[in-house]
N, C-alpha and C positions, 0 to 999 in steps of 0.2 A: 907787471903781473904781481896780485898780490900772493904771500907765503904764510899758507896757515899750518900751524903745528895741530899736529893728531894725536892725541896721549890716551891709552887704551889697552888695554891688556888682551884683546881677543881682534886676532887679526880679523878676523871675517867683519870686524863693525868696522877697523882702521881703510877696510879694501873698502868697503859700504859706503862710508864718511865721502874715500875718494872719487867715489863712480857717481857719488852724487853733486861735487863741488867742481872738479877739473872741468865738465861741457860751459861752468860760469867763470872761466878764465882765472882759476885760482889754484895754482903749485902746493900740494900739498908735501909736507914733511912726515911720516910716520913713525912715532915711536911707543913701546909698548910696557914702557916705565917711565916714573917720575925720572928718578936719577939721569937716565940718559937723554930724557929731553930738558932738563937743566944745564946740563952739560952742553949738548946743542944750540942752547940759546945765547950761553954766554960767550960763543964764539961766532954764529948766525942771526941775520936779521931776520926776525917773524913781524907780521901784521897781525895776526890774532889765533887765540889758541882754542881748540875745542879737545876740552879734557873729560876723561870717565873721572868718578868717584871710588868705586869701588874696585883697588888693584893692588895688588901683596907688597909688600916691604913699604911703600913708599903710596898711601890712597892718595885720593886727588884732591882733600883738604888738605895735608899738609904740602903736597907739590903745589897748590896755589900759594900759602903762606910762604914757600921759598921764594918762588917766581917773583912775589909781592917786593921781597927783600930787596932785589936789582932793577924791576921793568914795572910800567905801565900798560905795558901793554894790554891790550883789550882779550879775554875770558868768559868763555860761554862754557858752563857745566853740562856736560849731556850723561846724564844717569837715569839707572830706575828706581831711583832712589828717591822719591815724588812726595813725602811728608811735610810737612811746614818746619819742622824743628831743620830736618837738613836741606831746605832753600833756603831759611835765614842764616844758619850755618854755611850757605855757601859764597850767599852773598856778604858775610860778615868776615870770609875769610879776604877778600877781594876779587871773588865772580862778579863779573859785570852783566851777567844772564844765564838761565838757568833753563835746559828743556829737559825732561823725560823722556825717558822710551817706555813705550815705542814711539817715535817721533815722526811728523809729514815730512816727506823733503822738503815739497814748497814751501815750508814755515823755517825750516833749520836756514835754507838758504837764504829765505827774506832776513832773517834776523843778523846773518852772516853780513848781508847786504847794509845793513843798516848803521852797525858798528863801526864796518871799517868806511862809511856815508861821515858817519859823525867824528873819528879820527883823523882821516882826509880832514876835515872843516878845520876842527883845531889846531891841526898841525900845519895849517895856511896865515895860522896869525902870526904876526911882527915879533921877532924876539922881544924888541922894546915892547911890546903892549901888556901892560898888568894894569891890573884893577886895584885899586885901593882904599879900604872901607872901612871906617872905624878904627882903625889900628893892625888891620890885618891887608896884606899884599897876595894880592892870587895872580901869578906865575904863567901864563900863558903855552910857554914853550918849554919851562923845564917841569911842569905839574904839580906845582907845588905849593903849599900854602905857608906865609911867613907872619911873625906877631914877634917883634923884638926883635932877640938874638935867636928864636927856634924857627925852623925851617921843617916841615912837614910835608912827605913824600903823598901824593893822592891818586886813585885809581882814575883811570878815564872816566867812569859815570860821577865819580864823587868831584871831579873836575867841574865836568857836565854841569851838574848840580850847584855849586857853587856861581860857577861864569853866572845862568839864570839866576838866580838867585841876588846876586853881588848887584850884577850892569844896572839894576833896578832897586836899591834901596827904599824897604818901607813898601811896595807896593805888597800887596799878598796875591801869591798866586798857590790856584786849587790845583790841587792833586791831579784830575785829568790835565792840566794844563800843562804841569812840569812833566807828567807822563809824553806830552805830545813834542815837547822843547825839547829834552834829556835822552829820554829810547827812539820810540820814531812816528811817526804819524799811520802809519800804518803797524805798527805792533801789535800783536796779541796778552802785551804783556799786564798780570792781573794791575789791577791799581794797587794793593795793598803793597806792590814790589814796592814803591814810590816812598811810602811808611818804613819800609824794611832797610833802605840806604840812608835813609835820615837819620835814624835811628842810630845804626852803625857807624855813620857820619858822625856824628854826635857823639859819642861812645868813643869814637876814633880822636877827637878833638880832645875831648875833658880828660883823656888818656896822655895825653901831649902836652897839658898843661895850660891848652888854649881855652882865654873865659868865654867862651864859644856861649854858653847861658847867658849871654849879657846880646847875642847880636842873631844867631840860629832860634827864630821862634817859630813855636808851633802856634796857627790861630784854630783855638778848637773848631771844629765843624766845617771848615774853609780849608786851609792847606797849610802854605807857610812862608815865611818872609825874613829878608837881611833887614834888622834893625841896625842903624845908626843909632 
């Protein structure tokens, strides 16, 4: 059974979260701050966390930028917090998806479903299997991307993103493409999300020192592609 953490500051949405995910065989954890479900984590195993945005001492961008600091684990933002400045913001902190409220159940769950779909997959490959492209090493089982002597920690979709990307050098794949590889074939999610991980991806590399501009290309009008 999987264990998703609930972070949230209004019990009536943490009771909500639960009465809509426990009938799909999923243990929830409830807590109603950043700090103490940090704390939680570093001593407990989760499969994936569904956090609020907006919660006193401690919001849920900066409790995802801690989280980011130890785990990959997989991060769905559910706020009403619905502007574009804070879904890039969220997915730039290291949310791996982003809903609003008011939210469907049937969609929060399909996406719940999807995650820990695509998790499960990754977490079945061979310690030994990495990919190695250009000068760069991508990590299969520890998340992580390597170029020399730096070694770069990556969230599950920038993982995602990468494996597609990497297994296929030089091919270019479109936007809905990596949408349908990367999140899920059944997602709701916009395409522009697809733009907003690259981006940050990219942002996240050039940050680290890696010549990521030499092998992350955008093909204007089409998608994007691992040059060698």
């Amino acid at each position: 059974m999987n264990t998703i953490l609930l972070i949230d500051d209004e019990t009536k949405m943490l009771n909500l979260l639960e009465l809509y995910l426990t009938p799909h065989d999923y243990s929830c954890v409830k807590k109603n701050n950043g700090y103490d479900a940090i704390q939680y984590m570093k001593n407990h195993p989760v499969d994936l966390i569904i956090l609020d945005i907006m919660m006193p001492e401690l919001n849920g961008f900066h409790t995802c930028e801690k989280i980011r600091k130890f785990s990959t684990v997989p991060i769905i933002m559910l706020t009403a917090r619905g502007e574009k400045d804070d879904i890039v913001k969220g997915l730039n902190v290291g949310a791996d998806d982003y809903i609003t409220k008011p939210f469907d159940e049937d969609e929060l769950v399909a996406r719940v479903n999807a995650l820990l779909r695509r998790k499960t997959c990754y977490e079945q490959i061979e310690d030994s299997e990495q990919l190695t492209r250009g000068g760069f090493t991508l990590d299969g089982h520890t998340y992580t991307l390597k170029y020399e002597n730096q070694i770069l920690s990556l969230t599950l979709k920038e993982y995602n993103i990468l494996h597609s990307l990497m297994k296929n050098t030089d091919r270019v794949y479109t936007r809905e493409q990596l949408l349908l590889m990367v999140w899920d074939i059944n997602s709701k999610t916009d395409i522009r999300t697809v733009d907003s991980h690259i981006r940050n991806l990219r942002d996240k590399l050039k940050k680290a020192g890696f010549p990521i501009e030499n092998h992350l290309k955008t093909i204007w009008g089409i998608g994007y592609q691992w040059k060698i």
